[in-house]
ROTILO-236102 format. One record per residue (C-alpha): x, y, z. Coordinates in nm, 3 decimals, decimal comma. Layout:
! ROTILO-236102
- X:Y:Z
...
This chain:
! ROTILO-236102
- -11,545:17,448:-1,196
- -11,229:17,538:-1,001
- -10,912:17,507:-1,167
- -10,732:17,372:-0,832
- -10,966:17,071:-0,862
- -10,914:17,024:-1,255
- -10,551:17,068:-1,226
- -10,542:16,761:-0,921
- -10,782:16,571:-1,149
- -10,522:16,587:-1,427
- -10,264:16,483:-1,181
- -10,465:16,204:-1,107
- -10,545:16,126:-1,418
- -10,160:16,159:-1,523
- -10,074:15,937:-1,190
- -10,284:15,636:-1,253
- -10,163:15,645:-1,653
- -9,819:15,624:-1,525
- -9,916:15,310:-1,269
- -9,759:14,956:-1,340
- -10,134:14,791:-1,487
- -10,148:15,085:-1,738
- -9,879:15,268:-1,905
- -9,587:15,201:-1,708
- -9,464:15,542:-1,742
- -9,612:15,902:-1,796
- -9,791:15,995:-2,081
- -9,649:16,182:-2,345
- -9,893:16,438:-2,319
- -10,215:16,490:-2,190
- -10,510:16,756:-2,198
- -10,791:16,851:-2,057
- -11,097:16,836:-2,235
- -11,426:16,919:-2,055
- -11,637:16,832:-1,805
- -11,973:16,653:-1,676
- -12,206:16,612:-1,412
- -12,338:16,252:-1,313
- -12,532:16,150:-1,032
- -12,437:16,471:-0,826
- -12,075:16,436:-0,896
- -11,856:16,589:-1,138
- -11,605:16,436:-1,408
- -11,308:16,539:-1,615
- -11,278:16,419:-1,928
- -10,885:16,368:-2,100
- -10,726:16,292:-2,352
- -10,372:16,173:-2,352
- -10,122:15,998:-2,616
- -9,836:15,755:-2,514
- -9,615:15,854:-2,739
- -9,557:16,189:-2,903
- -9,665:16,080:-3,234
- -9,943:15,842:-3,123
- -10,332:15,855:-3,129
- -10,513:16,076:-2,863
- -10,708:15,839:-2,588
- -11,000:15,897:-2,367
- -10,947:15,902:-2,024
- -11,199:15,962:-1,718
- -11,149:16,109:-1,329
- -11,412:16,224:-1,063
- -11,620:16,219:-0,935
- -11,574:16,527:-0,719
- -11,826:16,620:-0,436
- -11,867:17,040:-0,510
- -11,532:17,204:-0,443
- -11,355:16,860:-0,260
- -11,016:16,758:-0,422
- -11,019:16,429:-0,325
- -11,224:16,227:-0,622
- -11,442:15,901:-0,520
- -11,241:15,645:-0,737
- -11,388:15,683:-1,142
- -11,078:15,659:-1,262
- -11,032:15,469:-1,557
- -10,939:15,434:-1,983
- -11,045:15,138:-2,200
- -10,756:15,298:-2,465
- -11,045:15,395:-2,683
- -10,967:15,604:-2,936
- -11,032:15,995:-2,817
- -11,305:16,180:-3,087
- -11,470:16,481:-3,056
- -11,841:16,359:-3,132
- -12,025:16,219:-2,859
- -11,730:16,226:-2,619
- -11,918:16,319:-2,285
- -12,187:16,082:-2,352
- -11,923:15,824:-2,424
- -11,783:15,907:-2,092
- -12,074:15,885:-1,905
- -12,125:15,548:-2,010
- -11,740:15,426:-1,911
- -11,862:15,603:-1,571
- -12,182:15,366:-1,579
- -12,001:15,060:-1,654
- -11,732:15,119:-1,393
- -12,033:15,182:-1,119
- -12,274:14,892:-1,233
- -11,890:14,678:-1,158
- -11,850:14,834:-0,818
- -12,203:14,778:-0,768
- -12,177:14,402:-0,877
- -11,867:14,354:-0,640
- -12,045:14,492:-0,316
- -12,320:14,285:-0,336
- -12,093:13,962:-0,402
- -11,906:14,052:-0,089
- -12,258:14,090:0,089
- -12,350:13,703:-0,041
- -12,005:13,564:0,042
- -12,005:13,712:0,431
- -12,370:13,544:0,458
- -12,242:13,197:0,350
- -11,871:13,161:0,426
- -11,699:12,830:0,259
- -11,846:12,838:-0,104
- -11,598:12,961:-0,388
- -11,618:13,016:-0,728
- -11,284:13,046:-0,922
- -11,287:13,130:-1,302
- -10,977:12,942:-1,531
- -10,938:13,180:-1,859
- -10,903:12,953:-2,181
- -10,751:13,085:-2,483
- -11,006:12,795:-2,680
- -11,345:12,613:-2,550
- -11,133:12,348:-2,510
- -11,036:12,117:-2,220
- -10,946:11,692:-2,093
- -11,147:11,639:-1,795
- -10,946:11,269:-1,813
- -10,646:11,503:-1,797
- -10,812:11,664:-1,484
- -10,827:11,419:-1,313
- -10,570:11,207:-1,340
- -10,384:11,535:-1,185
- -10,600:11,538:-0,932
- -10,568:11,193:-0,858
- -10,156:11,182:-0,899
- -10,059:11,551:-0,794
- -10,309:11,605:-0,545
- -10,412:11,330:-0,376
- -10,769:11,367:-0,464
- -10,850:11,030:-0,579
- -11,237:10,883:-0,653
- -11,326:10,563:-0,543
- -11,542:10,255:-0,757
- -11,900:10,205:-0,673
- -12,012:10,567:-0,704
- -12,081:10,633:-0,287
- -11,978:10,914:-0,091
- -11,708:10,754:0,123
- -11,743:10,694:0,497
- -11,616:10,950:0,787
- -11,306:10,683:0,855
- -11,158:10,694:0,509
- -10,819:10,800:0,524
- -10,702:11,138:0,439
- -10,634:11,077:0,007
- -10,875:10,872:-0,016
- -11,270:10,983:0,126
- -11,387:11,143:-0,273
- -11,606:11,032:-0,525
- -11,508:11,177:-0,924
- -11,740:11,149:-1,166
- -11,700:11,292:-1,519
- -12,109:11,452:-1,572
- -12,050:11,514:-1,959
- -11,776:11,666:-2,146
- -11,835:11,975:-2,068
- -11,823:11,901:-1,665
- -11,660:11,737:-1,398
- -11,782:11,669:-1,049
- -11,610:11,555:-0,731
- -11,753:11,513:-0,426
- -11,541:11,528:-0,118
- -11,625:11,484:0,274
- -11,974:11,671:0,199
- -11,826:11,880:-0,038
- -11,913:11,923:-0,401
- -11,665:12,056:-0,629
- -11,778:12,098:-1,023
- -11,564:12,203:-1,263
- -11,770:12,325:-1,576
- -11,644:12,441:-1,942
- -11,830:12,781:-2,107
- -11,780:12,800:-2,429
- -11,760:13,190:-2,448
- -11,593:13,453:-2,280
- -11,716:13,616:-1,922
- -11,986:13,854:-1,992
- -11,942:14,206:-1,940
- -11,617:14,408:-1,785
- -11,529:14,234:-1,482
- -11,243:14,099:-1,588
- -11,086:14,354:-1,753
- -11,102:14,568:-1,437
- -10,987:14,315:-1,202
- -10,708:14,205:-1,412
- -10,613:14,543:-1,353
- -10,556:14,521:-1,033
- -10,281:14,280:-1,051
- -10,001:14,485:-0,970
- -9,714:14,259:-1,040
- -9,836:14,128:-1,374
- -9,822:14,427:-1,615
- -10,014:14,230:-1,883
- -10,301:14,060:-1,701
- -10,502:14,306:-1,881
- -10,396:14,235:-2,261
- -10,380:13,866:-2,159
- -10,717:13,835:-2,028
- -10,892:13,983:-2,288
- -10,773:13,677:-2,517
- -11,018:13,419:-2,339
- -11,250:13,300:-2,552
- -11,418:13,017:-2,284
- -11,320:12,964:-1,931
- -11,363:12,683:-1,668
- -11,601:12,751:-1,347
- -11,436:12,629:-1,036
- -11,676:12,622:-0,747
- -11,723:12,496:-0,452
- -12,014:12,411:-0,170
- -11,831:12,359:0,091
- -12,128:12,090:0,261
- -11,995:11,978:0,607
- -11,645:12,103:0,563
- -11,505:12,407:0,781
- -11,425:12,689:0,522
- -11,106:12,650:0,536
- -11,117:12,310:0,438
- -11,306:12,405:0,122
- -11,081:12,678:0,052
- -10,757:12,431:0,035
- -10,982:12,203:-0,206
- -11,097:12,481:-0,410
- -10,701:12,548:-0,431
- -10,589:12,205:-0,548
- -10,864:12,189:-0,765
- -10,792:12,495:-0,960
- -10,436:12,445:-0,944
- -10,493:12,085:-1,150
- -10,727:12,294:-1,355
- -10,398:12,497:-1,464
- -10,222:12,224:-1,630
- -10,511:12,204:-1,919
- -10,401:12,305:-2,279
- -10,431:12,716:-2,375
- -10,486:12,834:-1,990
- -10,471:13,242:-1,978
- -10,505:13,311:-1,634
- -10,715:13,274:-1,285
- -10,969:13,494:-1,233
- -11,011:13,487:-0,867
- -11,032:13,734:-0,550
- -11,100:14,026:-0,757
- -10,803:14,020:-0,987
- -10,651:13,808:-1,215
- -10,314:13,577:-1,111
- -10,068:13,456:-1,375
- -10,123:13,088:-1,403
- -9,767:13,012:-1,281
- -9,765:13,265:-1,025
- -10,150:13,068:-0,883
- -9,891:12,755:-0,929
- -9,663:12,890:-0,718
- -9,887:13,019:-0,466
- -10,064:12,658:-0,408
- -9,727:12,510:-0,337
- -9,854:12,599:0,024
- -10,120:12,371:-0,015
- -9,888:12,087:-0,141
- -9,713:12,142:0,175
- -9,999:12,096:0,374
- -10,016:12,501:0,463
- -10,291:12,682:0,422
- -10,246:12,911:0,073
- -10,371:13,240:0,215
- -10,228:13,405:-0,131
- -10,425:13,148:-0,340
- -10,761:13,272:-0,154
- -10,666:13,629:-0,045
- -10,570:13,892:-0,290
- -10,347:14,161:-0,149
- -10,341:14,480:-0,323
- -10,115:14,739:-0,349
- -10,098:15,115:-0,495
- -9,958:15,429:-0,415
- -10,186:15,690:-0,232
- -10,145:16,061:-0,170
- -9,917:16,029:0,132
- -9,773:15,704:0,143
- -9,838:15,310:0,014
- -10,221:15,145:0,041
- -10,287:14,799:0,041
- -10,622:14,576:0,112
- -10,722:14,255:0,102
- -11,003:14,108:-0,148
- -11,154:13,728:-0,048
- -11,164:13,762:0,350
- -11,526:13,814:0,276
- -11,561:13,444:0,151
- -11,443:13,354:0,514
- -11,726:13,600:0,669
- -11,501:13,870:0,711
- -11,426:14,250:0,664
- -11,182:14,304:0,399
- -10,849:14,495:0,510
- -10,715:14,815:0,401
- -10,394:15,035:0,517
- -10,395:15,403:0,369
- -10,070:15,559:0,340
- -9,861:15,426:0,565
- -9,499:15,506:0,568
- -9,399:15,155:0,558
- -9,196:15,054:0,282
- -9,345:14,741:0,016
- -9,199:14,441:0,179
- -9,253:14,526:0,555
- -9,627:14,637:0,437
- -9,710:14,302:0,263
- -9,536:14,109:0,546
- -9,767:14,254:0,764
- -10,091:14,212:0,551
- -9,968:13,846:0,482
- -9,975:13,824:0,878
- -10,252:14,022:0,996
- -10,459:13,763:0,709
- -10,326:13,427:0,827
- -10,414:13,594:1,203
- -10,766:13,643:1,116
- -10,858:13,303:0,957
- -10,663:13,074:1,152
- -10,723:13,211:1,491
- -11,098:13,340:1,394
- -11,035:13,719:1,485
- -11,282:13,929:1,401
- -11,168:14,320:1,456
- -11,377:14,560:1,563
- -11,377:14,948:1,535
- -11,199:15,129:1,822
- -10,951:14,863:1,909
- -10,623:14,857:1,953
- -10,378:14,565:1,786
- -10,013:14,429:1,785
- -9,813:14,123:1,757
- -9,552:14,265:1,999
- -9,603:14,458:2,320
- -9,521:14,749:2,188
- -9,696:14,775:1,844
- -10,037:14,942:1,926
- -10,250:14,963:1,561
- -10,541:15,141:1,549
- -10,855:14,954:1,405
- -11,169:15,134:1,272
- -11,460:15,037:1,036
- -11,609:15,265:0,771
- -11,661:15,280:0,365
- -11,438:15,104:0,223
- -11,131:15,267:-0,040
- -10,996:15,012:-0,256
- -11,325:14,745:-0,178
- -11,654:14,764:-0,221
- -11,898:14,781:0,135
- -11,743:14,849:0,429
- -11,372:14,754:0,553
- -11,143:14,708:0,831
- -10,857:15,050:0,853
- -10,568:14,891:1,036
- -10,320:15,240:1,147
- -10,001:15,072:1,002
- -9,716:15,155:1,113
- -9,865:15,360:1,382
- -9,729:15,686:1,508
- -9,424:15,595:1,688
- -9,461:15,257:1,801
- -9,164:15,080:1,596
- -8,830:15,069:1,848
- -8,556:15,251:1,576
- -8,322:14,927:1,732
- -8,539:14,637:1,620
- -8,715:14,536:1,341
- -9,048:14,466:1,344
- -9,169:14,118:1,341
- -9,531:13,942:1,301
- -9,690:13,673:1,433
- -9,979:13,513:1,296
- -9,861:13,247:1,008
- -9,977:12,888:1,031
């Protein structure tokens, strides 16, 4: 074991503690504890307090290819209590779990490229406990989504408002069936099996909480659609209303969707697109942030529902706002002008922005992604301000 690559996996370690979804701040202390080999790669095992006089935690980094300082992303603490007995073994299964999750995530992005236009959208519920009535009367008076007597699918001339069926299966499901489309909104009476959404609520980084919060649900609604004859961008903005009336029930936690979890008003806030009749590329594309090595990362999670590579920049020098204006572009680009990027090409809204693209594993997503150069190597004019096309 080299100490220069136990001392950056302590940094690491000490780094992600201190990030926004975690901590919030560096730990009070932290130590190094041992190590382990899994799968050909090798772990460091911590233990760190948040305060002085608090308990020790368990906390995982690696793994590390030989000698290689840069780690492949098996970073993580459940805040489980740190103890001596058993403690690589319990670390090798946090390892497991955070792999089997990765694992799960790849091959949903693998079934979502082969059929683009089908969505599934989880509502977190405090209590098994819902009003489909309640549904849809907001679907009917909020959204415009209104069923029609007699129980047929309506004809291709129906005006816009008014070509649905709703029918109310049970109590624990409702079904509405729009243009071709079938949306059915289902109640489970327990929480979501495994990790999943304790990880992706994680990922949230402007909702320090999600975590905490999301572990509260105790049932949750399925949201999904088939998107039938509609484009799947059509079935995207109904998936949106949909779960947006969904958020008015009683005891609503969250919206697990895109790989994270959104604060129920922020999801609000993000289909007032949709209530404007734009489409809500921030209801349907989730677009991370963190802080890498050498500068600020972001990527995209839910182009793959649309057939497409996700997105990721790697340290670019861009400051936060000019960085998510231009993921917020490059997005709306893609799905309303049907771009798909290739590796080797060169992009740019203006004449003079040239961005290099290229394809390979992906960092922040599972499978492969999109690497967009951004901003590249002196290509912003120091006079003018960069500006992006590409919003609907």
């Amino acid at each position: 074991m080299g100490t220069e690559q136990k001392n950056a996996a302590q940094q690491e370690m000490a780094k992600w503690l201190s990030g926004s979804q975690e901590l919030g701040r560096a730990p009070a202390q932290i130590e190094y504890v041992c190590t382990f080999d899994l799968q050909g790669l090798r772990y460091y095992i911590f233990r760190y307090k948040k305060q002085i006089s608090g308990k020790w935690t368990l906390g995982v980094c690696g793994g590390y290819e030989g000698e290689k300082l840069e780690h492949c992303g098996h970073i993580f603490s459940e805040e489980e209590e740190y103890a001596e007995a058993d403690v690589s073994k319990r670390a090798a299964q946090l390892v497991k779990r955070v792999q089997k999750y990765w694992a799960e995530q790849a091959h949903v992005e693998e079934e979502n490229k082969k059929k683009p236009g089908n969505f599934t959208n989880l509502v977190l519920l405090e209590q098994a406990d819902w009003d489909p009535v309640a549904l849809k009367k907001e679907l009917k008076e909020k959204w415009k989504l209104v069923g029609q007597p007699g129980g047929q699918d309506a004809g291709k001339d129906s005006p816009a408002g008014q070509s649905s069926r709703a029918e109310a299966g049970d109590k624990n499901s409702f079904i509405l069936r729009w243009q071709g489309a079938v949306v059915t909104v289902e109640l489970v009476p327990k929480p979501v099996a495994g990790d999943e959404v304790d990880y992706s609520a994680r990922k949230n980084h402007t909702w320090r909480n999600a975590a905490h919060i999301a572990k509260r649900h105790r049932a949750y609604l399925s949201v999904t659609v088939m998107h039938g004859k509609l484009s799947a961008q059509e079935a995207g903005m109904l998936l949106v209303k949909t779960v947006a009336a969904c958020c008015s029930q009683r005891g609503v936690l969250g919206i697990y969707a895109n790989g994270t979890v959104y604060q129920t008003e922020q999801y609000r806030h993000f289909a007032g697109m949709a209530r404007a009749g734009a489409f809500p590329v921030r209801n349907l594309i989730w677009l991370g942030r963190y802080n890498g090595k050498k500068g600020l990362c972001s990527y995209t999670f839910g182009l793959s529902q649309f057939g497409y590579d996700e997105i990721e920049v790697l340290n670019s020098t861009a400051g936060e706002q000019e960085l998510d204006d231009f993921m917020f572009a490059i997005t709306n680009h893609i799905i309303y002008h049907n771009i798909v990027l290739k590796h080797g090409e060169i992009i740019g809204f203006q004449a003079w922005q040239k961005l290099p693209v290229t394809r390979s594993r992906g960092v922040a997503v599972p499978g492969e992604s999109i690497k967009i150069e951004f901003p590249a190597v002196k290509t912003t004019p120091k006079a003018t301000a960069p500006r992006y096309a590409g919003e609907i």
